[in-house]
N, C-alpha and C positions, 0 to 999 in steps of 0.2 A: 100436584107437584110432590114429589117426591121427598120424606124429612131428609135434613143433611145429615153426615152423619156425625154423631160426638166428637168431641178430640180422642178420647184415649181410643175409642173402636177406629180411626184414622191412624194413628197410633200403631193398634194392636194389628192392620191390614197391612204398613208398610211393613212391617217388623217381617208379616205372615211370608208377605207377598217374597222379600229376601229369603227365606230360612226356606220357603217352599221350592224355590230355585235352588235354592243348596243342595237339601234333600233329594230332590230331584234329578239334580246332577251326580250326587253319590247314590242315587240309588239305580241308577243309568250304568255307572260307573262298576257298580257291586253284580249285576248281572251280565256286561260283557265282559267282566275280568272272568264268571262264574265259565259262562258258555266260552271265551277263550280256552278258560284249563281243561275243558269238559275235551273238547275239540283236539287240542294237545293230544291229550291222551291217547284220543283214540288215536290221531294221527302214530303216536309212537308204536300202540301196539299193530298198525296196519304196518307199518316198515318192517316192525319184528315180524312179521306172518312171511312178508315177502322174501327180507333176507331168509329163513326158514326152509320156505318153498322153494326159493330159487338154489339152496342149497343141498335140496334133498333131490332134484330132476341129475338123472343118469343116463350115459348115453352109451348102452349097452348090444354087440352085436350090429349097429349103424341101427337101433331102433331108443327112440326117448324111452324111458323110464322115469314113470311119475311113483309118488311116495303108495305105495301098497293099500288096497282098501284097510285091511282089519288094522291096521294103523290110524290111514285118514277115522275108521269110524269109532275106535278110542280118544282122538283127539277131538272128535266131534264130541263126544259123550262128556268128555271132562269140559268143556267151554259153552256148551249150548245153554246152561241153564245162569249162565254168569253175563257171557256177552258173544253171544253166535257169530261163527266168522264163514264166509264164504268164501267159498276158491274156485276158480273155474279158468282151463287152459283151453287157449284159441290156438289154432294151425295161424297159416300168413292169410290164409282167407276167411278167416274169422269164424270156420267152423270149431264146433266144441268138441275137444279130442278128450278132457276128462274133467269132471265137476264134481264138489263135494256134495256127498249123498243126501246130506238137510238143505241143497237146492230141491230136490225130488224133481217135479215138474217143471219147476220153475230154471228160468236163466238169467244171470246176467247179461246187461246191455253193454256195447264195446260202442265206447262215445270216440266217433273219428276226433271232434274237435277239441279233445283234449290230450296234453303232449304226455310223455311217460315220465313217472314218480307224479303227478300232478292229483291232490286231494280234490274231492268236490261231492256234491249230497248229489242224490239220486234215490228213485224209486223202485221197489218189489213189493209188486203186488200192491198191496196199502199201506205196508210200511217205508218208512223211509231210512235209506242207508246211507253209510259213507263208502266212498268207493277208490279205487287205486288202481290202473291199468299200466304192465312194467312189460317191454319186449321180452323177449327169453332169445338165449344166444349162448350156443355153444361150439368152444373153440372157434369164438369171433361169427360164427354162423347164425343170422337169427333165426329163428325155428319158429318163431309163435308168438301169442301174447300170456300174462297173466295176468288175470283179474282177483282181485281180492276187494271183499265188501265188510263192514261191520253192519249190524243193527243199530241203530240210532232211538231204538221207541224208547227204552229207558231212560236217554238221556235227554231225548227231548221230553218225556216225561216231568225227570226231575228239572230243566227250563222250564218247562209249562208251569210247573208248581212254585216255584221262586218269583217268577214273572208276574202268575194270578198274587200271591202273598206281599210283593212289596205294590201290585196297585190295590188292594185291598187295606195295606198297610199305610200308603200313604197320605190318600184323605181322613185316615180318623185321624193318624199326626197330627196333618196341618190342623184340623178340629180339632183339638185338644192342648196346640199350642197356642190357636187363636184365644180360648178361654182362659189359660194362663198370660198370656199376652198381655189379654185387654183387664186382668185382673191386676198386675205389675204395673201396668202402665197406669191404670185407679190410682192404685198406690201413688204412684213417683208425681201424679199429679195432682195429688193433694193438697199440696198449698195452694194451688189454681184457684182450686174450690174455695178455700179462706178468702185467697184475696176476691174471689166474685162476689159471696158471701158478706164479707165486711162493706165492700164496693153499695151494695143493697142497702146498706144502713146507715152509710154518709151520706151527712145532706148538710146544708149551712150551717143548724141550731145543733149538729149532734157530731162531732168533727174529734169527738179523743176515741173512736176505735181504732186498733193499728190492727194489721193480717199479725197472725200470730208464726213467728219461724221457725223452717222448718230446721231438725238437729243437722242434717248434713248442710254442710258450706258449699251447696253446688250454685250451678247458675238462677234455681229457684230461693234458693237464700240472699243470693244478690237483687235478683227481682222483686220479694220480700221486702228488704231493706231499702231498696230503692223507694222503693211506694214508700213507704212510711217516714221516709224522708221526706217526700214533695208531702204526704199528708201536715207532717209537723209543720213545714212552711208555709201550706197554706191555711192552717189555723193560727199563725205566728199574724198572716197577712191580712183576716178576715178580725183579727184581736185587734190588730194595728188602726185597722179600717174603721170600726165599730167604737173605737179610743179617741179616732181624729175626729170622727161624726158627733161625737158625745160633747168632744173638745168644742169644737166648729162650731156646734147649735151652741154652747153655754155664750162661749165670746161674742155670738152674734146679738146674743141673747139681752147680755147685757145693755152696751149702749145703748139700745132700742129701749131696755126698762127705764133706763136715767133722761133719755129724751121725755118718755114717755112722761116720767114720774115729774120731772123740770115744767113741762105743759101741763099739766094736771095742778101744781101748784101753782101757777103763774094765771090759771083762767078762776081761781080759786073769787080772786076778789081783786078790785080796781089796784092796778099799782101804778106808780110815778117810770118815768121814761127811761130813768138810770135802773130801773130796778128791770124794765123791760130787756133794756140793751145786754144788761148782765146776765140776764139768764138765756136771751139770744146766742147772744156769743158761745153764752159756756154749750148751748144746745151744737151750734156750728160745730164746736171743736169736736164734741162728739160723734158726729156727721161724719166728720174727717179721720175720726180714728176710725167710723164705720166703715168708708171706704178701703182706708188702707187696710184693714182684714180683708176688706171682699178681694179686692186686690191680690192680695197673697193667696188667698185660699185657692183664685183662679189660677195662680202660678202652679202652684200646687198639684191642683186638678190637672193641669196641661201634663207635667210630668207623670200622674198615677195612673193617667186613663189613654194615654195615645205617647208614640214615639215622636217624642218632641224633635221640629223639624230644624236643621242647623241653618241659616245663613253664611256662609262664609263670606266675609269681604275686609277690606283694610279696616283696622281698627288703629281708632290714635289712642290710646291712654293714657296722657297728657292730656287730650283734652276733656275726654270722659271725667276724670278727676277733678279736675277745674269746674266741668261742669256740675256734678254733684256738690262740689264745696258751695259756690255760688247759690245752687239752690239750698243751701244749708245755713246760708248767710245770719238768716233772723237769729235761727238756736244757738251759732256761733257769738252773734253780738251782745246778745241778751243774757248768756253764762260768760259772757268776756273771754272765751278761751283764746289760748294762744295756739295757731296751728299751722305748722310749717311743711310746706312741697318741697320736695328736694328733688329735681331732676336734672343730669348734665346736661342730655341732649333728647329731640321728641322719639319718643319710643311708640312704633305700632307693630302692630301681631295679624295674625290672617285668623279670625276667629266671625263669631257672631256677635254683632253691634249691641242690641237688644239683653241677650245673654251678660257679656260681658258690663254691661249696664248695672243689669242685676243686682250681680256680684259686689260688684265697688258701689253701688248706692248704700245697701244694706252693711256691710263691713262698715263705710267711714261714717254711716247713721249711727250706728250699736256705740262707733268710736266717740262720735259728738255725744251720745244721751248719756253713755256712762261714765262719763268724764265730770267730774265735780268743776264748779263754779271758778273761773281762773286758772283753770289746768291747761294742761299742754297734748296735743293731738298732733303727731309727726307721720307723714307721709312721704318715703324714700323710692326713688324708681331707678331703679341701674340695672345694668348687663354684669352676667357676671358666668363663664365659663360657657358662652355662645345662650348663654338663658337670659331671661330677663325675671328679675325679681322687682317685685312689688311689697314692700313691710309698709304697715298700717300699724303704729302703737301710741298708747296713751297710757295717765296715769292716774285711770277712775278707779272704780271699787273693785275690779279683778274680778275673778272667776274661781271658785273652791277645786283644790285640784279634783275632790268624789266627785265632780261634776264635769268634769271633763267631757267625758266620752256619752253625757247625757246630753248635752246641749244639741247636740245635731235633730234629738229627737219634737216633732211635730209639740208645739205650743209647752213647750218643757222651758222655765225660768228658773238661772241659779240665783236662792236667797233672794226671791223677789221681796218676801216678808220684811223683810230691813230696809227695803225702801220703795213703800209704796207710793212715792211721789213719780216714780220712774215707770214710764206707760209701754205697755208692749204685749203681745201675745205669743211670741216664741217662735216665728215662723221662719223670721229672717236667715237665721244660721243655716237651718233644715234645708229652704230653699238653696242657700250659695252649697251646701257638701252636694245635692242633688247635680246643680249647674256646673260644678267644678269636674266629679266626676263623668261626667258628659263631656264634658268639652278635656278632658285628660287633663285637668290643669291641678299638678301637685296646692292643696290646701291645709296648711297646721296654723294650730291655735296655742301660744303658752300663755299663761297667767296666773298669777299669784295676788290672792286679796292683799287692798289698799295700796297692792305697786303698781298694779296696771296689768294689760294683755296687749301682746304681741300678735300679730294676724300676719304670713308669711305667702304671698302666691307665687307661684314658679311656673312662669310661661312658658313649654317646652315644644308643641308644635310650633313652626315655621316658622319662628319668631326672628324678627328683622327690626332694625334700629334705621333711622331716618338720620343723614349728617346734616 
């Protein structure tokens, strides 16, 4: 099979293949403008012979009188060696009554099927002429014909030479503009070669080469900059990736140690049954925090690795709410919090059940754990300019506002160090900005240490209220 061929020799072919038509067409154009003027010419100077001839015949005594030899052979003398003219007079029957003497032997041919003043090539001998056939007619009487011819060899001559010189001329052009072509086109497609080049040397573990840009801002500088955009984002996403995984192992890491290390002391040596139940227990709860990571991380995964699939159907969220508190009951009774629903009427939305779950499990959770002992946890749902708003706030230990715009990020806890009583791995927020922006559901967070945080959702698809 045949190699393909480069881009820039593709390149330097289309470029060829246009310009070679151009040329082609102007140099088509440069030789019948050439042979029109040539042709002209003569044509004029045949008119000039006739008017001439036809001016000098006399009709003297009731006999023609044509132009005098030692005449005719002066004017032969002065034009023969420039551009030789023939002259020959026919009677009505086409015999030759008088020819110019550098015919000698030779005659012109009387072409019936051409009309009078009528230009046309023709042959003597082995050359070729131009030729001109005019009635002759005096005092309205026609008498005869005249023939007049030029020689053409010089000029088809200098056609011959023009003709051979622009096809001679025109393949080394196209040659030589191919070579320049395909050497410009090298050029202009040099950042190609960068970006291939660079392309060659990215791979997972090696991801900070960028294609280097080119100075002109054309569409290869856009192209340039494009790449090296998706490169920077996907080393942003492969940091990101390789952070959660680092994260992911240590959390998982842990529990598993404390079970592990809780068992390890407890088979150490005979203990009494409360000393059993105690470190059972404390193992259980560890279980359960193991879950709820694994939990998350799968939520997680579902969003990073596939286009998580929506359900649509009625959602109450009134009851979803209820439902979460309830299951929140023990934490609720046990920090004594106070926490108040406020809804006038039941409110549902055309969303996904599960999703929407999500969302409000993890919100009113974060609300219950960081609420100090005795506080207050308020949950409002109303309509408000055809939307439905949902605020979730409390009055725990807040949030630092430099952290703001860190919390969405995977296993990220503001000031956890001030209170490590408070258990958590940082997913939950990540997860709900993940689910919010899926399902388009406007999500802000305000807060301010030791007053509390405000959580704001704004239902804005389809959203309908139940009377």
């Amino acid at each position: 099979m045949m190699k393909e061929l480069s881009f820039k020799t593709r390149i330097a072919l289309n470029y060829i293949t246009t310009t070679g038509l151009l040329i082609l067409a102007a140099f088509s154009a440069i030789y019948f403008i050439v042979r029109l003027t040539v042709y002209n010419h003569i044509d004029e100077n045949l008119l000039i012979e006739v008017r001439d001839h036809l001016s000098e015949i006399k009709f003297e005594k009731k006999v023609v009188v044509f132009m005098d030899t030692e005449e005719w052979e002066e004017r032969e003398h002065n034009s023969v060696d420039v551009n030789p003219v023939f002259v020959q007079f026919l009677d009505l029957n086409k015999k030759i009554i008088e020819k110019s003497p550098n015919l000698k032997n030779e005659k012109l041919v009387f072409h019936e099927n051409k009309s009078g003043f009528e230009f046309f090539d023709t042959h003597l001998l082995d050359n070729k002429i131009r030729q001109i056939q005019v009635p002759l007619h005096i005092k309205n009487k026609k008498i005869g014909y005249l023939i007049i011819a030029m020689s053409l060899s010089d000029s088809t001559k200098v056609l011959q030479n023009l003709s051979d010189t622009l096809l001679i001329a025109f393949p080394v052009i196209i040659l030589l503009l191919f070579f320049i072509a395909r050497f410009l086109a090298g050029r202009s497609i040099s950042p190609i070669n960068a970006i291939i080049n660079t392309s060659k040397i990215i791979t997972k573990d090696n991801l900070k080469s960028r294609i280097p840009l080119p100075k002109s801002r054309d569409e290869l500088y856009t192209l340039s900059t494009t790449i090296n955009s998706l490169l920077y984002r996907i080393e942003e996403a492969i940091e990101r990736e390789k952070q959660f995984t680092s994260d992911a192992s240590h959390e998982l890491r842990t529990p598993l140690t404390v079970i592990k290390g809780t068992l390890e002391v407890l088979i150490r040596k005979p203990r009494n049954s409360k000393e059993y139940e105690d470190k059972i227990n404390y193992c259980i709860n560890e279980v359960d925090h193991l879950n709820m990571l694994v939990d998350q991380l799968l939520t997680m995964a579902r969003f990073d690795n596939q286009k998580q699939q929506i359900n649509t159907e009625k959602v109450y969220l009134n009851a979803i709410i209820l439902d979460v508190l309830t299951l929140n009951s023990e934490k609720i009774n046990s920090k004594k919090l106070n926490v108040k629903f406020d809804a006038k009427t039941d409110f549902y939305i055309q969303s996904d059940t599960f999703l929407i779950i999500t969302i409000l499990r993890n919100i009113i959770s974060n609300a219950l754990k960081y609420t100090k002992n005795e506080g207050e946890v308020s949950i409002l749902l109303f309509k408000e300019d055809s939307k439905i708003i949902c605020k979730i706030s409390d009055n725990g230990i807040g949030i630092k506002k430099s952290d703001l715009e860190m919390i969405y990020n995977p296993f990220f806890r503001s000031n956890y160090t001030d209170h490590p009583e408070i258990k958590g791995v940082g997913l939950g927020l990540s997860i709900v900005k993940r689910i919010t922006e899926l399902l388009h559901i406007t999500f802000k967070i305000e807060s301010e240490i030791e007053v509390g945080t405000i959580v704001t959702l704004n239902f804005e698809e389809d959203l309908k209220t139940l009377s």
